[in-house]
Structures are given as C-alpha cells and as structure tokens.
ZALODREN-351357 format. One record per residue (C-alpha): x, y, z. Coordinates in steps of 0.001 Angstrom, whole numbers, plus 500000, padded with zeros to 6 digits. Example, Ala and Ser with C-alpha at 12.3 -4.5 7.8 and 13.67 -1.06 7.14 Angstrom:
[atom [512300, 495500, 507800]]
[atom [513670, 498940, 507140]]
//
This chain:
[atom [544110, 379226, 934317]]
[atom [542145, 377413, 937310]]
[atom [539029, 379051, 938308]]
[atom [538134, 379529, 941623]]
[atom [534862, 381647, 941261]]
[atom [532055, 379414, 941295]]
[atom [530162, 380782, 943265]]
[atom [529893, 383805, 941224]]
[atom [528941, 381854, 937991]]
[atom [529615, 378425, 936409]]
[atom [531044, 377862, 933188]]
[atom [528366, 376547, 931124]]
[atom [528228, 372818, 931503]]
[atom [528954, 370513, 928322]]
[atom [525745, 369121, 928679]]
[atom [524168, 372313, 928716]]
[atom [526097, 373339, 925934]]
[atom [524493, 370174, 923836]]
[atom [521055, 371366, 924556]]
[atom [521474, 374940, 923779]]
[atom [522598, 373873, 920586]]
[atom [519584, 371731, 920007]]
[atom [517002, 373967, 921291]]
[atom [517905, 376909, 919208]]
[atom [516588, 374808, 916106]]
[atom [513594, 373667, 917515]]
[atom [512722, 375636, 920048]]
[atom [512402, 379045, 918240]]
[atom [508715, 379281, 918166]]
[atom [506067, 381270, 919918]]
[atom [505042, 378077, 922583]]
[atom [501528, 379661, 922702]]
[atom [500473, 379405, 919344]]
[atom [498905, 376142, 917894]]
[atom [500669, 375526, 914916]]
[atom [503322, 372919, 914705]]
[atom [506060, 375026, 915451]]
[atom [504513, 376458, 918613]]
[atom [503967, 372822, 919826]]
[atom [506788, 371668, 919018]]
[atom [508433, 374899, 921407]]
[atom [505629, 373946, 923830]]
[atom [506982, 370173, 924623]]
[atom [510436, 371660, 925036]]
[atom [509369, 374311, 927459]]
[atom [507455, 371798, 929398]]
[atom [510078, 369152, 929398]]
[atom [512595, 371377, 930781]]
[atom [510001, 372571, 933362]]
[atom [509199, 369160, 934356]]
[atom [512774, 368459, 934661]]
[atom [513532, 371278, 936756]]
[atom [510509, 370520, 939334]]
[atom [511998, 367298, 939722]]
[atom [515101, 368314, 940794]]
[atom [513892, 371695, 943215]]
[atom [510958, 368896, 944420]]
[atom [507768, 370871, 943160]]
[atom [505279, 369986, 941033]]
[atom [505861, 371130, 937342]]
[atom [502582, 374203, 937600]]
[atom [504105, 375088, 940909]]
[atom [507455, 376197, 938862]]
[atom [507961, 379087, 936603]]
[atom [511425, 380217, 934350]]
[atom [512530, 383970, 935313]]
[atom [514896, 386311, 933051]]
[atom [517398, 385666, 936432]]
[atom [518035, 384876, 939801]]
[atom [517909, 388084, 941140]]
[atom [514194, 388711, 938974]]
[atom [512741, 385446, 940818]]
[atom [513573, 386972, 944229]]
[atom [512284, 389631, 943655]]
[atom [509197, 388766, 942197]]
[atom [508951, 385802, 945130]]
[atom [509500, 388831, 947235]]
[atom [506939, 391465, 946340]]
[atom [504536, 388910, 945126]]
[atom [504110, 387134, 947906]]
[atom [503986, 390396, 950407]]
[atom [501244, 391668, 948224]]
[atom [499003, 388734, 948263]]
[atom [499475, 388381, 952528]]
[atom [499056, 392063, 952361]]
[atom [496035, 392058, 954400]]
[atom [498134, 389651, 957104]]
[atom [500679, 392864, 957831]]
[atom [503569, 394470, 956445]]
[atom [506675, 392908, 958712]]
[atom [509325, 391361, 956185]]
[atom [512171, 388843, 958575]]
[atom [515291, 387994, 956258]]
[atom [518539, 387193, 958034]]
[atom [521570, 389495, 958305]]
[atom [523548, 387454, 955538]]
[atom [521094, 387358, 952358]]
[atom [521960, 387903, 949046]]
[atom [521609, 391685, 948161]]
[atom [519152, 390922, 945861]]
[atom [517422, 389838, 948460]]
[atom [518277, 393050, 950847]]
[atom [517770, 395414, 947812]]
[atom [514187, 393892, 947899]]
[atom [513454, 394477, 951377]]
[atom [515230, 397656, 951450]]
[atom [512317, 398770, 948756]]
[atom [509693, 397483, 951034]]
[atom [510695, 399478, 953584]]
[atom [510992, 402680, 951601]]
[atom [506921, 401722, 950878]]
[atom [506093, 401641, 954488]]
[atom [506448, 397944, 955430]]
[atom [508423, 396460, 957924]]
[atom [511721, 394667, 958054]]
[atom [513329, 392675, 960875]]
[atom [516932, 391617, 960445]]
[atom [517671, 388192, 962482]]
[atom [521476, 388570, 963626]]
[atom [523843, 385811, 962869]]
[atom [526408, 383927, 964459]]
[atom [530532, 383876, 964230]]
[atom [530130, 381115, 961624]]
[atom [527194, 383096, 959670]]
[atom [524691, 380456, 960649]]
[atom [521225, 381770, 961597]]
[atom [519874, 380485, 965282]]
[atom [516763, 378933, 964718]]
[atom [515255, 380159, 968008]]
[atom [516330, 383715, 966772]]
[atom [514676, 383590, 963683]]
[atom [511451, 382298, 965495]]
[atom [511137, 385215, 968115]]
[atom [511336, 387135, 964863]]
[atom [507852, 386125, 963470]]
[atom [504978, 388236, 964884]]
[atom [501392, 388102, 964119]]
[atom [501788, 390575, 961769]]
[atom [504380, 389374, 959477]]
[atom [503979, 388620, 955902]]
[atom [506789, 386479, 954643]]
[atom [510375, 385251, 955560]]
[atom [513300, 385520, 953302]]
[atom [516099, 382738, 954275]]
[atom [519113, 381502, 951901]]
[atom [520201, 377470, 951951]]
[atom [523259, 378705, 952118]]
[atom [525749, 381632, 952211]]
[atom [527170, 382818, 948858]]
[atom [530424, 384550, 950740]]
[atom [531297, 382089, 953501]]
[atom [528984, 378494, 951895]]
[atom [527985, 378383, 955760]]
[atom [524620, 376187, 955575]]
[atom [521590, 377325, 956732]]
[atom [518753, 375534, 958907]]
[atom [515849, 375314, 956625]]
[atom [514114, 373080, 957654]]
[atom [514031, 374166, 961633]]
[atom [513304, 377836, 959938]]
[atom [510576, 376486, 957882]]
[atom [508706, 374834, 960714]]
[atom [508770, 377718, 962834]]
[atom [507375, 379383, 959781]]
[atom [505096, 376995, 959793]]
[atom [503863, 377079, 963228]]
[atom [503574, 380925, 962719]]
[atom [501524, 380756, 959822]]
[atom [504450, 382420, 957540]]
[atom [505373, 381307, 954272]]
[atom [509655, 381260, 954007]]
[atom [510921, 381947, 951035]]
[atom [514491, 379724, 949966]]
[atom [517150, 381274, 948003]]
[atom [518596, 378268, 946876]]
[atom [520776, 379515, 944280]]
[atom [523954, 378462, 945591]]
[atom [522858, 374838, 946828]]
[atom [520304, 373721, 944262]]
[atom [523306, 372037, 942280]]
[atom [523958, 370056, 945306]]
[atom [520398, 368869, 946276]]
[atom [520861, 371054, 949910]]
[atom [517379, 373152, 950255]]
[atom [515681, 371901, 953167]]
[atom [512412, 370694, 953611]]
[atom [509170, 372338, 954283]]
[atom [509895, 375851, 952582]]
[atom [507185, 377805, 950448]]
[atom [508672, 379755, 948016]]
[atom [512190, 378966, 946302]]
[atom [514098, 380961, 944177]]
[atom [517586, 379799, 942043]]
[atom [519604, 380815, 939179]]
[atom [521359, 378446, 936318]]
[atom [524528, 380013, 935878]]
[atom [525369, 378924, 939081]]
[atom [524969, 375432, 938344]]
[atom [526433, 375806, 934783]]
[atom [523154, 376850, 932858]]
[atom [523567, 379754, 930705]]
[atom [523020, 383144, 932290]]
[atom [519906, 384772, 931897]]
[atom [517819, 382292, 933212]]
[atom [516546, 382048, 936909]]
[atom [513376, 380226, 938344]]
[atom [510725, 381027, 940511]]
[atom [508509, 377700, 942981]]
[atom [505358, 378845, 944706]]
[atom [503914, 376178, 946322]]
[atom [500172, 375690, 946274]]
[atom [498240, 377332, 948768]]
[atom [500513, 379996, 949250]]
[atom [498898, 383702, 948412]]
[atom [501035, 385470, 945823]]
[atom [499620, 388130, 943647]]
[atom [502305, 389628, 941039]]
[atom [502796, 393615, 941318]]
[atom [504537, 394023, 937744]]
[atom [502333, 394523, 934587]]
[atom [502075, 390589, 933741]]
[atom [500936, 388911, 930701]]
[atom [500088, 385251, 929939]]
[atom [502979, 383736, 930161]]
[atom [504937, 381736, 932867]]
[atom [501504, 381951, 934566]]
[atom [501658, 385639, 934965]]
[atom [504733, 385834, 936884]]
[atom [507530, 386184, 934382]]
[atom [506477, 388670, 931738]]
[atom [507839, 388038, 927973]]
[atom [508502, 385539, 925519]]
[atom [510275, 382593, 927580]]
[atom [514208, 382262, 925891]]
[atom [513228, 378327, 925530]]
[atom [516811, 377427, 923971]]
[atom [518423, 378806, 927550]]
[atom [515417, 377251, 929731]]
[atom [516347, 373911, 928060]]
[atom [519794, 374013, 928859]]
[atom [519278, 375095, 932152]]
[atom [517042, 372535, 933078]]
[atom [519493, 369890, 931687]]
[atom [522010, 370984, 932798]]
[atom [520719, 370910, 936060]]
[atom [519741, 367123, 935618]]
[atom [522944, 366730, 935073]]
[atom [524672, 368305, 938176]]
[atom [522498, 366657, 940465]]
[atom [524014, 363273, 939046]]
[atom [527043, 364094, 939405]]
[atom [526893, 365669, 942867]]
[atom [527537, 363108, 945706]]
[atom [531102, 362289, 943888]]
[atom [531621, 366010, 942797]]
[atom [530791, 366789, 946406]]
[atom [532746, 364490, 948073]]
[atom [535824, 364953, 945541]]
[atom [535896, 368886, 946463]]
[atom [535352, 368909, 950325]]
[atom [538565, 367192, 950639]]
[atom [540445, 369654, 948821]]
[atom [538400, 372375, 950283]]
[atom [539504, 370629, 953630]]
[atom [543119, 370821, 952545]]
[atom [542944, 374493, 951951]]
[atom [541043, 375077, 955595]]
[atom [544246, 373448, 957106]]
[atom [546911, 374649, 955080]]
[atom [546315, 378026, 955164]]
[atom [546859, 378801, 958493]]
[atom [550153, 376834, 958902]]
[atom [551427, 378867, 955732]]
[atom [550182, 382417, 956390]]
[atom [550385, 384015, 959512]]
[atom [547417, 386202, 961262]]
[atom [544795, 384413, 958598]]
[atom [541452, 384074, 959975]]
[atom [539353, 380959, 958282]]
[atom [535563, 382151, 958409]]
[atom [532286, 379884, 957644]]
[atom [531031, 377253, 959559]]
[atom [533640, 373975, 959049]]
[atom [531145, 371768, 958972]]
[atom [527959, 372307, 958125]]
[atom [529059, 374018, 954885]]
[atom [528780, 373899, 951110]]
[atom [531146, 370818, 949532]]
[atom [533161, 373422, 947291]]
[atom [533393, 376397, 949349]]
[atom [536116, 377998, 951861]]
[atom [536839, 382217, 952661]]
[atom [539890, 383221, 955132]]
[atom [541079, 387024, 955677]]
[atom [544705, 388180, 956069]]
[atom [545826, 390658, 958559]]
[atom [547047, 394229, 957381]]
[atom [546585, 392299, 953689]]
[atom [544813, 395148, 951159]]
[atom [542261, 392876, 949173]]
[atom [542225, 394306, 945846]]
[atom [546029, 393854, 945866]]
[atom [546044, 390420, 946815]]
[atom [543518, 389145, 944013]]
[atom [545803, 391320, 941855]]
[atom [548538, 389223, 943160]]
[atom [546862, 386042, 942519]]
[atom [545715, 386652, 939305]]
[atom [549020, 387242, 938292]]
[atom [549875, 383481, 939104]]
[atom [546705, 382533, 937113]]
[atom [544244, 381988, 939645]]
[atom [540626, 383817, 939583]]
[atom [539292, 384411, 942897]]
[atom [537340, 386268, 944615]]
[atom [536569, 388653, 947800]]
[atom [534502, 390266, 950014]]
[atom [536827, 392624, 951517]]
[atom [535479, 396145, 951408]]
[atom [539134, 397221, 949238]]
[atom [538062, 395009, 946306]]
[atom [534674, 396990, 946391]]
[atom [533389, 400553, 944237]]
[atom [531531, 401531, 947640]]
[atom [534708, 401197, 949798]]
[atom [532047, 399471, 952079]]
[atom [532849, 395577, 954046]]
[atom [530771, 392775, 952827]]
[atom [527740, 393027, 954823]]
[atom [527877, 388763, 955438]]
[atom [531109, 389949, 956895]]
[atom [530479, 392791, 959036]]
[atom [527218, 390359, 960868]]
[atom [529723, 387647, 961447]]
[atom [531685, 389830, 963348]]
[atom [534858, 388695, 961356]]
[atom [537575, 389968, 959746]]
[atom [537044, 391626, 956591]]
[atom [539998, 392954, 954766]]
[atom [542112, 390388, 952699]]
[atom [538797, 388408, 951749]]
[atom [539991, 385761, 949786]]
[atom [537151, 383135, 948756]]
[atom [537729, 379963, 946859]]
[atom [534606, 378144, 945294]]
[atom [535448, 375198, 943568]]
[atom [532999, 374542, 940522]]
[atom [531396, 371294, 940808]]
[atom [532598, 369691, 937758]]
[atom [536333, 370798, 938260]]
[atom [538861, 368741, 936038]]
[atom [540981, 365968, 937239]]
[atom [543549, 368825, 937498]]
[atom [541729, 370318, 940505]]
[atom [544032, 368623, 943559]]
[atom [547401, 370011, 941195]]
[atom [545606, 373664, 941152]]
[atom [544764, 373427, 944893]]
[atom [548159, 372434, 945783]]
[atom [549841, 375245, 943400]]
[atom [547783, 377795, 944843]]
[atom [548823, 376581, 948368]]
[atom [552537, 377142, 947315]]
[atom [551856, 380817, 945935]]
[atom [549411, 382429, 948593]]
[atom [552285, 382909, 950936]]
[atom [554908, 384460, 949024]]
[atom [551537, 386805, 947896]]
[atom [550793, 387627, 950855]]
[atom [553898, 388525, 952297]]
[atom [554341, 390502, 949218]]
[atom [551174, 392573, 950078]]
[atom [551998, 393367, 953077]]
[atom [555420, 394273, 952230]]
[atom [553686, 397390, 950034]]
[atom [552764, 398529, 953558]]
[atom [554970, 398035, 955619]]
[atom [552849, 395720, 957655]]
[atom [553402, 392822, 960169]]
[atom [554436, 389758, 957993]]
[atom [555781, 391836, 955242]]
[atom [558836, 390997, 952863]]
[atom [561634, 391890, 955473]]
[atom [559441, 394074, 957437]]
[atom [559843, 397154, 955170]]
[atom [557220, 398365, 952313]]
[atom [558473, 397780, 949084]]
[atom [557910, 400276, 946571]]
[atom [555258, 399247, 944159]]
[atom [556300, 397237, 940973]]
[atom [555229, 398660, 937758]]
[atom [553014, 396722, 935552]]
[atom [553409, 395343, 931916]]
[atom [553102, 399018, 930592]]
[atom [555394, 401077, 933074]]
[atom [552721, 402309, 935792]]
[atom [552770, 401428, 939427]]
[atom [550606, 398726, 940719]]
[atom [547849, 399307, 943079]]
[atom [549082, 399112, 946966]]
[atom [546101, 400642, 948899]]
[atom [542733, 401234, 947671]]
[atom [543639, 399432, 944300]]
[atom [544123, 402564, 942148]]
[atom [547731, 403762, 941668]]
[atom [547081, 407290, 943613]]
[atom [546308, 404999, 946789]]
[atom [549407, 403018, 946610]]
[atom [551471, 406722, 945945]]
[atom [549282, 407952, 949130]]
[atom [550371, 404772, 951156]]
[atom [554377, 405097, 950022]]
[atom [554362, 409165, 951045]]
[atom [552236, 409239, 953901]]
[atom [554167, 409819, 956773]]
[atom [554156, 406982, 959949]]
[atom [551702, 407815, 962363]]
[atom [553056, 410042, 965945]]
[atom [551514, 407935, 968300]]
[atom [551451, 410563, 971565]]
[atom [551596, 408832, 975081]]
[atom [548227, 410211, 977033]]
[atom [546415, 408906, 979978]]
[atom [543103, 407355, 979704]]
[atom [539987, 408233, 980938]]
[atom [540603, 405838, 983954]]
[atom [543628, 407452, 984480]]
[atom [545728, 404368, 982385]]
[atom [548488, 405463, 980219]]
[atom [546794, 405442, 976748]]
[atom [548458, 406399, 972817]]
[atom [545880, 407989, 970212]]
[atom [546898, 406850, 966405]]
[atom [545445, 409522, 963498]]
[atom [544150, 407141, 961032]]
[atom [541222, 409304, 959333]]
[atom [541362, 409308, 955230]]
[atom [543137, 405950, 955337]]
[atom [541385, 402821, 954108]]
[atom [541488, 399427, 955425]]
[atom [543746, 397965, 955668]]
[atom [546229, 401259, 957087]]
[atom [543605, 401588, 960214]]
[atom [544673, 398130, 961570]]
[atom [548322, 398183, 960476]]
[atom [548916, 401437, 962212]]
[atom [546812, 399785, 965807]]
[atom [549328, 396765, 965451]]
[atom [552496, 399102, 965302]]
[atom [551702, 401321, 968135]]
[atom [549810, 398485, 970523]]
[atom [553080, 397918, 971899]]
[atom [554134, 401143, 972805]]
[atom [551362, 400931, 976129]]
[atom [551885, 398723, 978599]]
[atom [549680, 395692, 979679]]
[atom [545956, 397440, 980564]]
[atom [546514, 400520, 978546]]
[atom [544636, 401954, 975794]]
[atom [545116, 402829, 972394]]
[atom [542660, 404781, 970650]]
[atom [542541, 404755, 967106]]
[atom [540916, 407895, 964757]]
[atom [539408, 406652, 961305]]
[atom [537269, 407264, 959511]]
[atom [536849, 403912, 957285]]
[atom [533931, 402052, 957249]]
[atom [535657, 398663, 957209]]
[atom [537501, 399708, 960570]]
[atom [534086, 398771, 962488]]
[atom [534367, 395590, 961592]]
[atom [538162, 395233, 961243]]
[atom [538963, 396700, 964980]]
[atom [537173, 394566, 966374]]
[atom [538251, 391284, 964525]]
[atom [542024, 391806, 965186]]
[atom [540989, 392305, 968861]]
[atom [539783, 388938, 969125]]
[atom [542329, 387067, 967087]]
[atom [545083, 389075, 968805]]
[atom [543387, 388464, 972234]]
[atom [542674, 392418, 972816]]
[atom [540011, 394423, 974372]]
[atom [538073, 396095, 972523]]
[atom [535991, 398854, 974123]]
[atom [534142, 399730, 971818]]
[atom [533612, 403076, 969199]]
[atom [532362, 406373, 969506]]
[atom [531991, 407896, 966294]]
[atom [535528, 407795, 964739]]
[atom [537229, 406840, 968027]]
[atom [537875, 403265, 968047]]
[atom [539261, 401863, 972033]]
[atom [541125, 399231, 972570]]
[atom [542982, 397930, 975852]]
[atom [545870, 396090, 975552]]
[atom [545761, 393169, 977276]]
[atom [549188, 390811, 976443]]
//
C-alpha cells in the first residue's frame, strides 16, 4: 500500500532500525554513573549527539535530545522568552507555524505577553520585509519554520534571521520538516526538529541553543540534557535517531532530486485530470517531496476515504477531515481553498516502486473525485446527479458530508436550496441561498448552483454558518473569477461577474 504521509511521520529507516537494535544492549545504563555500564551508555549518548550536531551545524554542548518535537518547541519557546524576559514580552511567529508552535504562543499570551502574527502570502511564504516591521524594541524571540508542514512552501531563513539579527532578536527554526534534507538556513539561534520525520523512531525530538543566546528553562529540570530535557535520556531511540539522520542526509541530493520530479508530475497532472483543482504551495521554492491541491465542492474526509480504498494513505488539511470542523489555519492565511485538501509527501527513501505508485494514483484521483462529488450532487459529479451512498464492507452507508453516516443521510434528504430573486442594496438584482447548519463543502456547492440564476453584476448572498466558508467563499471567487464583497457575520456577498 504506497504511503503518501511523510510528512506526518517516517517509517523508521533500516538503518535506524540496526541501531535501535544495538543500542538496546548496550545502551541500557544510567549514562551518569561511573561504572562501566554507565560509560559505556555515556559514549553512545555522546556519539549520537555529536552526530546529530553535525548534521543541524551546532556544536555537540549546544545540542540537547527532547522526549519530541513538539517538547523542544516548546521548551525553545518558553525558555528562551524567560531568559530575554527583562528585554519585553512581544512573541512574532508567522501565520503558518506548526500548532505546536501556536499552542505555545497561544499560552504566552494567556500569561500576559505579547504575540504578533506576520501574514503570509498566496504561496504561504513569509515576506521578509513583513516579518522585519514585526520586530520592536520590545520583543523577545521569533518563532519561524524552514518550511511548511501542509503546503512544503520554503521559508526565508536566512533573510529572517538577519533581520533578527539586526534587531537584536534571537529566531527560533522549526526545522522538523527540512532537517532530513539539509534546508535550515543560516544564521538562526534556536532550532528545534523531530526524528520520526526523518525516519528515527518516535519519541525523540531535539533541542540547539546556540551560545550566547539567554535561555533559562521554566519546567522543574534536573541534571540531565543540561537541564533542559528532564528524565533519563531513552539512549537506544537517541542512537537511532541520530543515525538515522546521518543517514538521510547521504542520501538526500539523489532522494531529493528523484522525488521533485515525480512531485512535478503530480503538480501538472492534476489539473489536466480534475477539473476546478487548485494546486497550493509555492512551485518552486518548495520541499523536494511535497505537493497539496484542493477540489471544488469535493468533501475531504470522503475523498481520503476514497483513496484509501485504492490503497493510498494520504493526507489533508481540509477542515471536513478535522474533529473541530475548523480549516487548516496554513490554509485559511494563504487565502486558498480549503475543502478537498489532499496532500502528498513522498518519504525520502521511497522504493524504486515510487514513479508506478505516482502514476497509479494519477489514474484513480479522477474517477474519486468525480465520485465525491457525485454524493452531492455537485459540479463535476458522476452524471451530474448525487449518488446515493454505497454501503461499506459491513452493510452501513459511507460517509458523504461531514464523514459520519448521519451527515451523508442529512446531505441525501436535505431539500435543494429556494434561491429567491431580490434586489441588492445598489438596487442590482441579487438571490440569497440558506446555507446555515451545512458544512463545507454544501456552502460552495449551493453558491455555484444558484450563481447563474443573476445576471452579469448581480449578487448572490450566501447564509452559513461554517467556519470553512470564510475561507472557501472567497477561494472559489478567485478561481471562478468572481467578486467577492466580502462577509458580515453569516452573510457571505458575492457579485457575479462572467
């Protein structure tokens, strides 16, 4: 079954595998006790960080091993804001972090402190000038990622970090998704990464603070890891981890260059294959394995559904494929289209039957879509009619809207919207579509089936009540070459303009 997830996690690496194996009969012992045994655990432990300061560029005491990704932003996070406490309290990050990394500064904020957002653009790149008007005197530290987990859009580190410089602000790197690939920029202060992205076991993250920089841990700390990572250090996983990483960064030029290609295959493809599909990311400066599109009036949860079904394991940030019913925040600050998130990460030592995976998933996204979309009754659709949902291996309807079985029974009885012809504000003629208690994608698929019932320069208003319709509205305006006016409250306006 290919897997397209690797962005998510890695399968471990054999090399890592190798190591683990090794580790667990030598490395066992306490590394701060003096016996043999605690030597012995000792040299491991700082092999593996030597190994892994090599390949983040650090020296090996500027480097310490984490319980996780997430745990070394954080603690690069709060550390570092306590010990430039005295500096101020203003926190910059970019629209498009990691959540770890909002979660952080959302937990600053609830303390008192201070947090500046720096907007995006369409590709999810940061503007270095924007992210330099963000630094005041007052601000303590700078969050920004190498690059974006949902889109692989690269960042610009290195202009970031010398504005940081300039500023007097230390920048913090989360370089979790581009540390296998040697892309973190130069000049940064902190860095932060995790090794089951690279295919290190889980439960192992690490943590650089370069010299110079003030950090003063907030947890209850203890000896170890130079009192930044609590605990007895799991030196059978920090092995692995750092060799697997060794191994990674060997193989990445070829790995990279063997991916983009088929990465670039799927950028083209897609569009020619599936109509109203909007390819997101920057399409160049990018990550090697990486590409996201969204489908129009394409429910997201049912589409993975879909795919998994012909074997493939993907993943999305639509807002349908989500507990919270909420769009992907890296999403929303794009400004792009949310629902039908499909994202393909290729993991970076993919088989020789990668290109025969690509090319089979090629064949069967169409045919999913269009099956999708069927369910709905949506533009694109299996003859243009909704199908009635087909019933899984044990007799019960599959998911059609929402995901959950009552969704897809609310989307097959719910009546079609009465779109009533009205006259705008401006006098116009206008039609008003009742789209409250439907989720995405219904809001949109109801806007496309009435937009023609105005004539060119009149405006539809749509009613809902979805949180993925702020971003969604606006997205189909601009790849349908609409107005949009803009939303007030659960009024959405949109002029029709071909």
């Amino acid at each position: 079954m290919p897997y397209f997830d690797a962005a998510s996690s890695v399968p471990l690496h054999p090399v890592a595998r190798e190591a683990l194996i090794a580790a667990l009969d030598e490395g066992w012992a306490d590394p701060g006790r003096l016996h043999r045994e605690g030597r012995r655990a000792r040299m491991l432990l700082d092999a593996a960080r030597e190994t892994a300061s090599q390949a983040v560029g650090c020296r090996p005491d500027e480097l310490v091993f984490t319980p996780s990704g997430t745990s070394a932003l954080h603690t690069g996070i709060a550390g570092a804001l306590a010990g430039r406490r005295r500096t101020g309290r203003r926190l910059v990050v970019s629209a498009v972090e990691h959540s770890a990394v909002l979660h952080a500064a959302a937990a600053h904020e609830a303390a008192g402190g201070i947090v500046a957002q720096v907007p995006v653009d369409r590709t999810g790149r940061v503007p270095a000038a924007e992210f330099r008007a963000a630094l005041g005197e007052d601000t303590a530290l700078a969050c920004l990622q190498s690059a974006n987990h949902e889109v692989g859009t690269e960042q610009p580190v290195t202009e970031v970090a010398a504005a940081c410089a300039e500023a007097g602000v230390p920048l913090l790197v989360d370089a979790a998704q581009s540390l296998a690939w040697g892309r973190t920029g130069e000049g940064w202060s902190l860095l932060a990464a995790s090794a089951h992205k690279w295919g290190g076991p889980p439960g192992v993250g690490l943590l650089a603070v370069r010299k110079g920089v003030r950090f003063a841990p907030v947890a209850p700390t203890d000896e170890r890891e130079s009192g930044r990572a609590a605990g007895f250090e799991n030196i059978p996983a920090i092995v692995a981890a750092a060799a697997s990483l060794r191994a990674v960064r060997a193989e990445a030029d070829a790995s990279a260059a063997r991916l983009r290609a088929l990465v670039d295959r799927v950028r083209a493809r897609v569009p020619e294959s599936v109509p109203d599909v909007e390819v997101v990311g920057d399409p160049v400066r990018r990550l090697p394995n990486l590409v996201t599109f969204s489908c129009l009036y394409v429910d997201g949860e049912a589409l993975l559904h879909a795919l998994d079904r012909h074997g493939f394991s993907v993943s999305s940030g639509s807002s349908c494929t989500s507990s919270t019913l909420t769009p992907s925040h890296v999403l929303r600050a794009m400004g792009v289209l949310s629902e039908g998130n499909v994202r393909l990460s290729l993991p970076p030592g993919s088989a020789d039957s990668a290109e025969e995976d690509v090319e089979r998933f090629l064949e069967v996204l169409p045919e999913a879509v269009r099956e999708v979309r069927g369910r709905l009754a949506a533009p694109g659709g299996r003859d243009g009619t909704r199908a009635k949902p087909e019933a899984d291996a044990e007799g019960e309807p599959e998911a059609a809207a929402g995901g959950e079985p009552e969704a897809a029974a609310e989307a097959e009885s719910k009546p079609e919207t009465e779109a009533e012809p009205q006259h705008g504000a401006s006098g116009g003629p206008s039609v008003t579509v009742d789209a409250l208690g439907s989720l995405c994608p219904l809001p949109v698929i109801e806007l496309a089936k009435v937009i023609g019932d105005v004539p060119v320069g009149g405006v539809v208003t749509v009613l809902a009540d979805d949180e993925a319709a702020r971003a969604d509205i606006p997205a189909w305006c601009e790849m349908r070459g609409q107005e949009y006016l803009g939303a007030d409250g659960v009024e959405f306006r949109i002029r029709r303009l071909n």
